[in-house]
N, C-alpha and C positions, 0 to 999 in steps of 0.2 A: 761816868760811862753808864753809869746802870741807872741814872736818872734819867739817859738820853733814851736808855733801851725801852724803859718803862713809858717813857710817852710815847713812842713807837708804838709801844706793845697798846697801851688804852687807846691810842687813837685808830689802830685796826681791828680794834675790840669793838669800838665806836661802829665801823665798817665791818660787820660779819660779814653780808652778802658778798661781800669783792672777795677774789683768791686775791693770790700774788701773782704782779704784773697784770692783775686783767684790767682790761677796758672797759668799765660798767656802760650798764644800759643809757640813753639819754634820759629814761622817763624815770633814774635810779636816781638820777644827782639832778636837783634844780638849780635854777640860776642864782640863788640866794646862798648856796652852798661856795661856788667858787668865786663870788662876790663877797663875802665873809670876809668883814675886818681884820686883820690879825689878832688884836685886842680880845677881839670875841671868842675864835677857836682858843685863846690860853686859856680865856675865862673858862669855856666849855673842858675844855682837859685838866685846867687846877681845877674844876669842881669835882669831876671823878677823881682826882687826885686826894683830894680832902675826905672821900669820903671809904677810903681805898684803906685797909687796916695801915697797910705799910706807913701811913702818915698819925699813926695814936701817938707817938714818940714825941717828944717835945720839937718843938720849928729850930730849923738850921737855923743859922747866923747869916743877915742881910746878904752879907759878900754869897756865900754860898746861894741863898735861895735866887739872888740875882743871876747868879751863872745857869742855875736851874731852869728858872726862866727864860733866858735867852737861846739856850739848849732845846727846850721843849718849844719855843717860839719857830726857831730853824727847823724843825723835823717835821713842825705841821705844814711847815712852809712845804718845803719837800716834798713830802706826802702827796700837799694839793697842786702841785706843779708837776706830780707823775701821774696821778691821776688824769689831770687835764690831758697830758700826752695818750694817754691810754684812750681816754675821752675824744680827742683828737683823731685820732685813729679811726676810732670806730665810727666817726659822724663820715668820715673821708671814705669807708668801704662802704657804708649805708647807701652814701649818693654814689658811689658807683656801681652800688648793684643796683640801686634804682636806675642810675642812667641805661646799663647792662638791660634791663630790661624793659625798659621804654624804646628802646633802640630796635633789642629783637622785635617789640612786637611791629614796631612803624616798619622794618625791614619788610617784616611779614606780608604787612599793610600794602608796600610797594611793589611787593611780587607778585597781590594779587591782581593788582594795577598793570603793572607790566602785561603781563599774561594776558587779563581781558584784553587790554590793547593789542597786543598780540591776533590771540582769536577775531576781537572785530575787523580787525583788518583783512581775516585770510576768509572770513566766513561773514561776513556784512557787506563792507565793500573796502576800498585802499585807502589809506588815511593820508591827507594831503598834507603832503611837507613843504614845511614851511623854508623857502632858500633865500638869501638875500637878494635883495633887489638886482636888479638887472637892468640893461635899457631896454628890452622887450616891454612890453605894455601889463599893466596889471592885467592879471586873470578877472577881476572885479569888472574892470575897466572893459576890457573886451567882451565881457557878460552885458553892460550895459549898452556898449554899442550898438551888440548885435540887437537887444531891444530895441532901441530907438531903430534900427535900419530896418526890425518887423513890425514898429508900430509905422513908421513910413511907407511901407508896402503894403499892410494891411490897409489903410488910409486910400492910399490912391487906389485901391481891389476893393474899396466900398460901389456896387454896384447901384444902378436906377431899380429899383424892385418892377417900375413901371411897365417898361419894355422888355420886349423879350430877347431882342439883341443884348440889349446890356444882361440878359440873365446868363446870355451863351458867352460870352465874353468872360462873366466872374468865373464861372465854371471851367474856362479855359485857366484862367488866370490861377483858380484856387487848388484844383484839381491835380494838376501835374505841376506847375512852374510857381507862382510866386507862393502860394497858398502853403505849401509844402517845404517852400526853399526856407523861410526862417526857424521852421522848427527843428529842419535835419542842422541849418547850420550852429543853431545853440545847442542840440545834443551832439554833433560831432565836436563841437568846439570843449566843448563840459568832460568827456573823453577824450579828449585832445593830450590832455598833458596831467598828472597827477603832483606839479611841481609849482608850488604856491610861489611869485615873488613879489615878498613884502619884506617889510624890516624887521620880522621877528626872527631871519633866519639866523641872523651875527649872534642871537644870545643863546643860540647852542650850543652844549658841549657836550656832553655824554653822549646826545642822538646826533650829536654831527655828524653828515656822511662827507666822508670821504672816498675819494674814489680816485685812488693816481694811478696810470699806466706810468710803468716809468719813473720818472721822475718830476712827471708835470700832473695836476691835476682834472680830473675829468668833469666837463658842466655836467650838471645834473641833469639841465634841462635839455640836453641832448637824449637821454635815455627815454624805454619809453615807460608806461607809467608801470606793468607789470615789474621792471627792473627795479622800477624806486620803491615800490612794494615789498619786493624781494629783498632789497639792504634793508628797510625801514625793519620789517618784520625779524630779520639776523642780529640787527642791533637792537631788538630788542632779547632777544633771547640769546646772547652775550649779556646784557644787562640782568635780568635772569640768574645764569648761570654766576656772576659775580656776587649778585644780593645774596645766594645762597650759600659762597666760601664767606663775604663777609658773615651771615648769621651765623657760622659756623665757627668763626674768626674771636665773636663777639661774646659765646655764648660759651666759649672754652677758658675755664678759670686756671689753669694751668700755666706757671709764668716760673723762667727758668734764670736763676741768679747762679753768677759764675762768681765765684770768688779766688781771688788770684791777691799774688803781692810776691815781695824778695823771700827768699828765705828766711824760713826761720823769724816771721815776719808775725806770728801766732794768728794764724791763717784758723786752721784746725780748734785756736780756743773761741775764735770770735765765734764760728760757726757753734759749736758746741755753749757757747753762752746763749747765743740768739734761739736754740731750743731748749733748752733751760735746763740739758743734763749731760753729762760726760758721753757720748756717743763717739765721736773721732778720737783718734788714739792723738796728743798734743806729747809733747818731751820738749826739752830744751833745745835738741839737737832736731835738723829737719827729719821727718819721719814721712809723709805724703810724699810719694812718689809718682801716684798716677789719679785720675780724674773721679772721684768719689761723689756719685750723686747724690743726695738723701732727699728721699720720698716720703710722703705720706702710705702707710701699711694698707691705710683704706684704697689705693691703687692695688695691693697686692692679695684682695680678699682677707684683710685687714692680719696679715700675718708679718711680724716681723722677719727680716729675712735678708741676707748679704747676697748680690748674684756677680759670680766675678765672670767677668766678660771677656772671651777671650776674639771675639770679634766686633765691634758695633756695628755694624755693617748687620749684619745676620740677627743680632739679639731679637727675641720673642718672650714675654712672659709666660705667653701660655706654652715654648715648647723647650723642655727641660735641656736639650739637646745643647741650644745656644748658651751656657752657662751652667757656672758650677754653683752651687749653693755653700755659702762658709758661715759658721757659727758666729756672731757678733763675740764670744771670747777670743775666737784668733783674731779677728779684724788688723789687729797690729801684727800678727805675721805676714799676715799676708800684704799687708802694706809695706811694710819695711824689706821684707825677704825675700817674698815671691813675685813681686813689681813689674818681672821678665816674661810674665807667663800673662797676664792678665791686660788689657788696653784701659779696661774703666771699671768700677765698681758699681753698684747700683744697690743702695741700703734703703730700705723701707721699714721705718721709725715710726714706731707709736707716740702722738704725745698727750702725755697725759690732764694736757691743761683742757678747760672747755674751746668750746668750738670757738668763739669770739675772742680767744687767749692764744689759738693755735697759732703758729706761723705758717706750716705746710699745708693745713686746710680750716680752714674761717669761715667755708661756706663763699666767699665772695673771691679770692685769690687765690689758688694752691701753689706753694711756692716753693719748688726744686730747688736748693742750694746745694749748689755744684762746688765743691770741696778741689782745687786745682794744687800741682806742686810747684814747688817753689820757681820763681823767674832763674835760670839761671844760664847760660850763653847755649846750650840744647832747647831749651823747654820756652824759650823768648818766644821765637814766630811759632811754634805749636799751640800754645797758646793765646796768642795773637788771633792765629785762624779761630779755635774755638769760639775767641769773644767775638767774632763776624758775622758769626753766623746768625740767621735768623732768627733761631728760634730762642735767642738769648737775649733776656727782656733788659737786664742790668745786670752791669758789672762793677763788682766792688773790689774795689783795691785798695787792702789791706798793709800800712807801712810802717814802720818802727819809727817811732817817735825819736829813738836815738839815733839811727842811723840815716833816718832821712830817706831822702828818693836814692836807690843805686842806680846805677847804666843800665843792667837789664829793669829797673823798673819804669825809668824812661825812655827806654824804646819801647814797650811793649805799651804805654800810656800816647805818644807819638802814634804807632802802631793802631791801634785802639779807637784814637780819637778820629780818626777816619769815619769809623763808621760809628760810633757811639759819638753823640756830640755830647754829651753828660754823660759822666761817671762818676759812681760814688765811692769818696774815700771816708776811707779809717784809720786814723792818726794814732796804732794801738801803744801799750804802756807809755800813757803818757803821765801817769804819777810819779812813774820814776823820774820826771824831767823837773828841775830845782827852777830854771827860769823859762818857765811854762809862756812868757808872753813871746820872748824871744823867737822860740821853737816856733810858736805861732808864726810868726812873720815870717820867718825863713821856706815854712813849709808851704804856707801861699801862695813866697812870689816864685816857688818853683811849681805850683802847681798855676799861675798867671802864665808863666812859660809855657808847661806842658798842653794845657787845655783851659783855653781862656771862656768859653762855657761855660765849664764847672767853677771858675775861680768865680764870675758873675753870680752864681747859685752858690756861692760856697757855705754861706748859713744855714742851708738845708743840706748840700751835697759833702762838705766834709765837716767831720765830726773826730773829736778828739776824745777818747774813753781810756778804759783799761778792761781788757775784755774779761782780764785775770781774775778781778776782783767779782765779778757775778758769781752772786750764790748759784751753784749747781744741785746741792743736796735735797735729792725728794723729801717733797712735804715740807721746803723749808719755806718763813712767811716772810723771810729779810726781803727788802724789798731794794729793785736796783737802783742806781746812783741817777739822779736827773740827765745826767750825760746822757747815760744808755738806754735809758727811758727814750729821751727823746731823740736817741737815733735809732732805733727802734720802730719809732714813730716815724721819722723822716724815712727809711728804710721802705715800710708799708706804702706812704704817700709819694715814695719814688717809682716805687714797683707798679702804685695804680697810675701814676702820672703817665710811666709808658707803657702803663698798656693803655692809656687812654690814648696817649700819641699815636701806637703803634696800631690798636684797635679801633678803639671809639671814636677819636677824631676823623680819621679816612671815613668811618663808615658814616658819620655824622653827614661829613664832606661829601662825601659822592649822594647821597640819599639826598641832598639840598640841591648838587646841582641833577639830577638827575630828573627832583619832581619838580625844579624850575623849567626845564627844558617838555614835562606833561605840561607844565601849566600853559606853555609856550604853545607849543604843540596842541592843548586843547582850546585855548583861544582863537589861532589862525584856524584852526576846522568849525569852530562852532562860529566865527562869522566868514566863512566860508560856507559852512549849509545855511546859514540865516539868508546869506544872498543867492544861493542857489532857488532855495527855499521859494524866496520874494517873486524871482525872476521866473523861474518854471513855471509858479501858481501867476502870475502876469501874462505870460504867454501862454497860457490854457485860456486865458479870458477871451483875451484879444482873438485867438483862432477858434472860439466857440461859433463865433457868427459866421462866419466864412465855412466851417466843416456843417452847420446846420443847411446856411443856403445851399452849398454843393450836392447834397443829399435831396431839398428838393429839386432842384435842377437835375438831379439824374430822372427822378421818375418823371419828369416833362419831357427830357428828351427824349426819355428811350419812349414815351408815348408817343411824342410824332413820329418818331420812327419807325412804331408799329402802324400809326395811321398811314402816312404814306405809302410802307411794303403793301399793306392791305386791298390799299386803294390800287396803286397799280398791278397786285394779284387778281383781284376783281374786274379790274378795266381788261387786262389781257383776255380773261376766260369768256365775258362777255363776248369780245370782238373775233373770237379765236371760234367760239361756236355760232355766232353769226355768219360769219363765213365761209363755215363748214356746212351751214343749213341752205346758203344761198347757191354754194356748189352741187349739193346733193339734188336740191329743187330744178336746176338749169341743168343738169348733168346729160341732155341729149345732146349738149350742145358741142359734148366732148365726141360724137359718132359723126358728125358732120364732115368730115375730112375722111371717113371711109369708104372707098370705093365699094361697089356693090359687083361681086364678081359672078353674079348670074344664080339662074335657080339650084344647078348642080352645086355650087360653092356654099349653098344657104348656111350649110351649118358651121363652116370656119366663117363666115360675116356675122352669123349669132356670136361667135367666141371673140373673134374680136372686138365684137360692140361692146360682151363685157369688160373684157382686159382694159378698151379705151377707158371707157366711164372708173374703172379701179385706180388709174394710173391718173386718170384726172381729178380723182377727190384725194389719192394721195401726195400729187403734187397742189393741189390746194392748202394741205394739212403740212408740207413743208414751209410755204409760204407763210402759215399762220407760227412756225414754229421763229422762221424768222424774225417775224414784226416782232413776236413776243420777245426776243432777244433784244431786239433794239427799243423795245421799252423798260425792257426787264435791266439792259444796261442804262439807261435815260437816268435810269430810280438810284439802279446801284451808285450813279454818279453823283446825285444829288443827296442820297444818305452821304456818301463817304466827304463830300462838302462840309455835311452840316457834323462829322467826325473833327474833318481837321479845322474848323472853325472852335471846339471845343477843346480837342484834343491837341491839335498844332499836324502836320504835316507829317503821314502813316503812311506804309505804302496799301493799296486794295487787295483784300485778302479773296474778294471775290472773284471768280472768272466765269466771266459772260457767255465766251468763246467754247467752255467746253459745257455749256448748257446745252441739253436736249442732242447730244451727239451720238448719244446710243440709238442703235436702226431699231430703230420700232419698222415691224411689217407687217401690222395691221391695220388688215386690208377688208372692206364689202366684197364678200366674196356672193357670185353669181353663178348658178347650174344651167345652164343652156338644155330645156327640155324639147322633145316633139313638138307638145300643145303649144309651144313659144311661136310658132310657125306659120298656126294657124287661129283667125282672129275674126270670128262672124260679126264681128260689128262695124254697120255701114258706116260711111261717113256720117258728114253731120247734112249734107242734101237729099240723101237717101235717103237717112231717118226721118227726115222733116215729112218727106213726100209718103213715105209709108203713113206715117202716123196721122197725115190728113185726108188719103184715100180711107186710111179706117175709120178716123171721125164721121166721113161724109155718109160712108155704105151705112154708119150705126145712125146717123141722122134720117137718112134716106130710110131704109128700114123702116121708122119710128112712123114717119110721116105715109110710105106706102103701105105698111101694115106688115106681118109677117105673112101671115097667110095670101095675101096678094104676091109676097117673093114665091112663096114655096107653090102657088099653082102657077108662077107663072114657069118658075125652070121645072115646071114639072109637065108645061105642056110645050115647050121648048125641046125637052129627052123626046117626046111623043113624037113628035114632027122629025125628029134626024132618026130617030129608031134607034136600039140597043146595038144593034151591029155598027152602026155608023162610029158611036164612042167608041166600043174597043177599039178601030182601028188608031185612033186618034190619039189614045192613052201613051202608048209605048213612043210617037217622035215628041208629044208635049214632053214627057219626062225625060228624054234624051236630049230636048235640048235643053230644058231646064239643067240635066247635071253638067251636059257640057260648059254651059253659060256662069253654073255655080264652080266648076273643075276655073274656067277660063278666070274667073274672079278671084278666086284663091287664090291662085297663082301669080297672078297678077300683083294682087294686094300683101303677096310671103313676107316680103321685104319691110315694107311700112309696120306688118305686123309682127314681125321679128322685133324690132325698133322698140313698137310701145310693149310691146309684154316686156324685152327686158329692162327698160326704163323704170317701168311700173316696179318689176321684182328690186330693182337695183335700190329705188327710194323705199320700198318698204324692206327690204333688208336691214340699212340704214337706219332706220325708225327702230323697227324689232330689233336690234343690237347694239340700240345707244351708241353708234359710233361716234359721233358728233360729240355728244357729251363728255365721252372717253377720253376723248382726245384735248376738249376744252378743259377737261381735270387733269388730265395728265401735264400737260400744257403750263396750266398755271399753278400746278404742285411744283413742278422744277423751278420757276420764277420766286417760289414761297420760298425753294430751296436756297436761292442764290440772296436774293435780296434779306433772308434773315442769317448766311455768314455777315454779311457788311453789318449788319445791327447787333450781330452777337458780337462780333467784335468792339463795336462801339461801345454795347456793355460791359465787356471783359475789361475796357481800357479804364471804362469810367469807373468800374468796381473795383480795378486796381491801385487805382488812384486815391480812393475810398477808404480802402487800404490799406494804406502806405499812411496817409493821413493819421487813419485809426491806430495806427499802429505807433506812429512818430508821438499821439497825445497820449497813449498809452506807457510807452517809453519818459514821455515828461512827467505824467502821472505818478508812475514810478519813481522817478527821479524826488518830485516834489515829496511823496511818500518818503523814499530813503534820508533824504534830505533833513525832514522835520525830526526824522527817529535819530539820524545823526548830529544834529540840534543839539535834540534832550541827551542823548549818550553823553555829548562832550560834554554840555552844560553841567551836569552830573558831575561828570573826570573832573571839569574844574573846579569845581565845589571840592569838591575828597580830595584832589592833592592840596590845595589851597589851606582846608585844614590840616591835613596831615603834615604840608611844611613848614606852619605856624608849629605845632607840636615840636616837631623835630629841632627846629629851630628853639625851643624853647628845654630842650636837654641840653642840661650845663655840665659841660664836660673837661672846664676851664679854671674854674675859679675854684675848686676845692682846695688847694694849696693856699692858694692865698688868704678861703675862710678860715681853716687852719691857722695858720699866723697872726689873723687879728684876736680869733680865740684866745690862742696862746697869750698874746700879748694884752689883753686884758687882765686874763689869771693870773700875769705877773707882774 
């Protein structure tokens, strides 16, 4: 015995850096270490052996030193098959807190992912979802259609540049109707529907929309696209708000072991063995009465401490209120005595071993062992419900090797197995059992019965020890029995196995299908804008020629348009002051129809002769207003012609009819004076005859001399005498005034006539009436004739318009198109590697690397 103690004691002499029970580092023990001959390790321990004082004595006897040997052979054996466990352990938390944290971070990863997608959708543009096909026609497909149906109409709308007929034609054609009908119809078509169908929709799952009223479900493609926008965007932030309880799920080391079993079943020792010191009050006799949790102290600001509970329901650590505080010396009173007062306990235990050694906190798992009382026909479904509940990672059931499974231990394993499909047993004293294989068998095919899950797993899931035998005593360096060692081990690699089920697997699992359904999702959009992309920058092409000629075709038209108004503004004013001029010239010929009502009436036949002549150049100047109308409408007919030849069929915005309708009552006005009356100017016989009497007398003159006239009437006065003339003076000039009185009079009339003729055309003259009017005249025809042109402007500019605006809108389109391209192109890049990653955390196979370990080392 003290041979055997002494190789123990040198071989962990050998090993200072390990305590007891720890798990050393990987990079403490190489592979040459647990590969190590047996041969080799005796060699290595009889050589400190030999050189060990206790060996100066003379050498035992063969027999002995052989027993010696095979003594010290088993314990290295031992030694290196607990280690291995310990070893085991530790590589099994290492890869789980690696997986642990390759998980949060890809989680991270996807919610930033989520979220951008999110944002581009609510602030870029709606992200096309992809649904399963349908018998409606591709969205591709109807994209390319409507190409081919605008390269066919641009085709036949290719114009003769030659003619000008064909230039008014394409103008018609590009302007308002065909020119414009394939681009409105590819961007109403493009907004049409945000609802892809192709065959990438069947491989969704996470972003599947669903949508039932009822009990039947709703086509997507019925909605409209803000709708699908609307779920798109919800499911993704559900998606979101899920990544974020998993990270939380993942990233929480906290994992709660219920231990339970029959009475009396040393419930209370296993627990107190698995933390390596007397903590639970154990007795012969059941002693556990109520639900005893044991925590790590570093939950409690690293303070040991009992909180007896008298509600769970209400418990708080931080408020004293919910709980009483009990000294770990009563613990056993208050367990045994006071059981009536209290629902659960709640102990937080220092353990003194290193972190990598700890049970409750390793840094990788922290692990509550829930301390339960014994199964017995009360305490069956109470604890039943306990082990259901979620937040219980594993349950171990604890069962006396001598007694076997009781009823309350198989209903509550029944019970159990519902919602736990594994659970771990502990087969405890079993050294008291003499035919140890037996027991084996019996305890199987009832645990084959009970939960055929764990009989499958039984190698790892039940363990046969003696929990009794574990050193308890601080600072001791005995080290435990390979049994407990490697249930121990198994224990740990149960605990991460489910939480790897419970945690890591789901979140493994949805994270894959989730960025399968981005990768989905970013494929059907990225060739979805690639063919958007193709087609909009296609139909910019195609419609550049057609929006160019239309553009010069306006300033052609609206030039003849201007030419023509021009021209017949010009022609009216011309014709309209012609008119006016040949009125004003003839204008006696408007007194000719007036009676002459004698010398007393002179002066009402002077007023009428003006009034005539006013009334006659003013109905001249109506006459001029008409033609002009019916030229002015000639024009406006033939603008709004060459409108709907361009345009298509408008109604005339011009009206002819209410041209020139305002009374103008401007008039040549004419004053009827005295001197109108009277008019010393002969005829034209008169004048003649006067003005050749005076030629002759100034001839005659020349030829008889002057001084021959003036003696001769000067001897003419001699001969009649000075008395003879006076008499003769006074009837010459009476009758002279009579003759001139009788002339006057005679001629009032005639000369009434021409003076106001005369005044009437230089009135006329001096007050530009004629011109007045010719301007007035064909300002209003300017007026009329440029509504019809301004309208044909307004149409064509609209048209222009609507154009600019439709290539503007594809421009756009094209633009959002390429940026949503690259965006997706991007997304599927980053999830593509991210679910290689993800896919690439092993969250499976730790158990099993585990075993082949082991099974080397041994």
């Amino acid at each position: 015995m003290s041979e055997h103690n002494f190789a123990g004691s040198s071989f962990m002499s050998n090993r200072r850096s390990l305590r007891r029970n720890s798990a050393p580092l990987v990079e403490s023990l190489d592979d040459s270490y647990f590969s190590m001959p047996t041969k080799s390790l005796d060699l290595r321990q009889s050589t400190l052996s030999s050189k060990s004082p206790l060996f100066s004595s003379p050498l035992p006897s063969p027999t002995t030193s052989t027993n010696a040997t095979n003594s010290t052979s088993a314990t290295s054996l031992t030694a290196a098959r607990i280690h291995q466990h310990r070893l085991n352990a530790a590589q099994e938390q290492r890869t789980y807190r690696d997986s642990c944290q390759r998980l949060m971070t890809h989680i991270g990863a996807v919610i930033g992912m989520c979220d951008d997608l999110r944002q581009s959708s609510k602030h870029r543009s709606a992200i096309y979802y992809p649904a399963p096909r349908r018998t409606a026609p591709l969205r591709s497909q109807t994209l390319s259609a409507i190409a081919n149906d605008y390269h066919h109409l641009e085709t036949a709308s290719q114009p003769d540049m030659g003619s000008p007929s064909s230039i008014i034609d394409s103008v018609r054609r590009s302007s308002v109707h065909s020119a414009m009908e394939p681009l409105t119809v590819f961007s109403r078509q493009v907004e049409k529907n945000r609802l892809i169908q192709t065959d990438f929709g069947k491989d969704l799952s996470i972003l599947n929309l669903e949508l039932k009223v009822g009990h039947e479900s709703t086509d997507l493609s019925t909605l409209e696209n803000q709708s699908i926008a609307n779920l798109l965007e919800d499911k993704l932030s559900q998606c979101i708000r899920h990544l974020e309880n998993l990270h939380t799920r993942v990233a929480d080391t906290s994992s709660k072991v219920l231990v339970t079993g029959d009475l009396n079943s040393g419930k209370s020792t296993f627990v107190n063995a698995l933390l390596k010191r007397e903590l639970l009050p154990a007795d012969q006799q059941p002693c556990t009465s109520m639900f005893c949790e044991v925590l790590d102290s570093t939950l409690n600001d690293g303070l040991e401490q009992v909180h007896a509970i008298p509600d769970v329901q209400k418990y708080n650590r931080l408020d004293p209120a919910t709980y009483h505080i009990v000294e770990m010396r009563h613990l056993y009173k208050v367990i045994t005595d006071q059981f009536d007062l209290y629902k659960m306990l709640k102990i937080y235990a220092s353990d003194a071993r290193s972190t990598q050694e700890s049970l409750l906190h390793n840094g990788v798992v922290d692990i509550a062992l829930i301390d339960s009382p014994g199964l017995n026909t009360d305490s069956v479904k109470t604890t039943a419900v306990f082990a259901r509940q979620e937040e219980i990672d594993v349950v171990v059931f604890v069962v006396s090797a001598e007694n076997h499974f009781t009823l309350s231990g198989k209903e509550f394993l029944w019970n159990a197995a519902n919602e736990k499909t594994h659970i771990f047993i502990v087969v405890n004293r079993f050294d008291s059992i003499r035919d140890k294989d037996r027991c084996k068998r019996l305890i199987l095919e009832q645990i084959r019965q009970l939960s055929p899950s764990t009989y499958a797993d039984a190698d790892d899931l039940v363990h046969f020890v003696s929990a009794g035998n574990v050193d308890l005593e601080p600072g001791s360096r005995k080290l435990d029995a390979p049994d407990f060692a490697r249930l121990e081990e198994r224990l740990r690699a149960f605990v991460l196995g489910n939480r790897t089920k419970s945690k890591l697997s789901p979140a493994k699992h949805y994270l894959v299908k989730l960025l399968t359904d981005i990768n989905v999702l970013s494929q059907a959009n990225k060739q979805m804008a690639g063919q958007e992309y193709e087609e909009a920058t296609e139909a910019l092409q195609k419609d550049l020629p057609a929006y160019e000629h239309l553009l010069r075709v306006r300033d052609r038209l609206l030039n003849q348009v201007e030419k023509v108004a021009e021209s017949t503004v010009s022609t009216i004013q011309k014709n309209t002051i012609a008119r006016l001029n040949t009125a004003v010239e003839h204008v006696e010929a408007a007194i000719q129809g007036i009676e002459y009502p004698g010398i007393f009436l002179v002066w009402q036949y002077a007023q009428d002769i003006a009034d005539s002549m006013s009334q006659s150049l003013l109905k001249e100047v109506r006459q001029a207003e008409q033609i002009a109308r019916q030229d002015t409408s000639l024009c406006v007919d033939r603008i709004h012609d060459m409108g709907t030849e361009h345009l298509g069929n408008y109604p005339r915005v011009a009206d002819v009819e209410n041209m020139l309708v305002k009374n103008n009552s401007r008039r040549v006005e004419v004053t009827v004076e005295a001197t109108d009356f009277f008019d010393l100017v002969f005829d034209e016989k008169l004048s003649g005859a006067a003005l050749s009497l005076g030629a002759a007398a100034m001839v005659g003159g020349r030829m008889l001399g002057f001084k021959d006239a003036v003696s001769s009437i000067w001897s003419v006065s001699n001969m009649v005498g000075a008395q003879n003339i006076r008499r003769l003076v006074v009837p010459v000039v009476s009758i002279a005034g009579i003759g001139l009185a009788a002339y006057v009079v005679s001629d009032m009339r005639s000369a009434v006539e021409r003076k106001l003729v005369k005044k009437f055309q230089i009135a006329a003259r001096e007050t530009s009436h004629v011109e007045a009017h010719g301007q007035r005249i064909s300002r209003e025809s300017r007026k009329v004739l440029r509504m019809e042109g301004w309208e044909i402007h307004t149409r064509l500019q609209k048209a222009i318009e609507n154009k600019e605006q439709k290539r503007s809108e594809m421009e756009i389109m094209a633009h959002d198109s390429q940026e949503t391209l690259t965006y997706f192109n991007s997304l599927l890049e980053k999830s593509v590697l991210l679910l290689d990653n993800v896919n690439a955390v092993q969250i499976e196979a730790n158990g099993i690397q585990s075993k082949e370990i082991e099974e080397k080392a041994c």
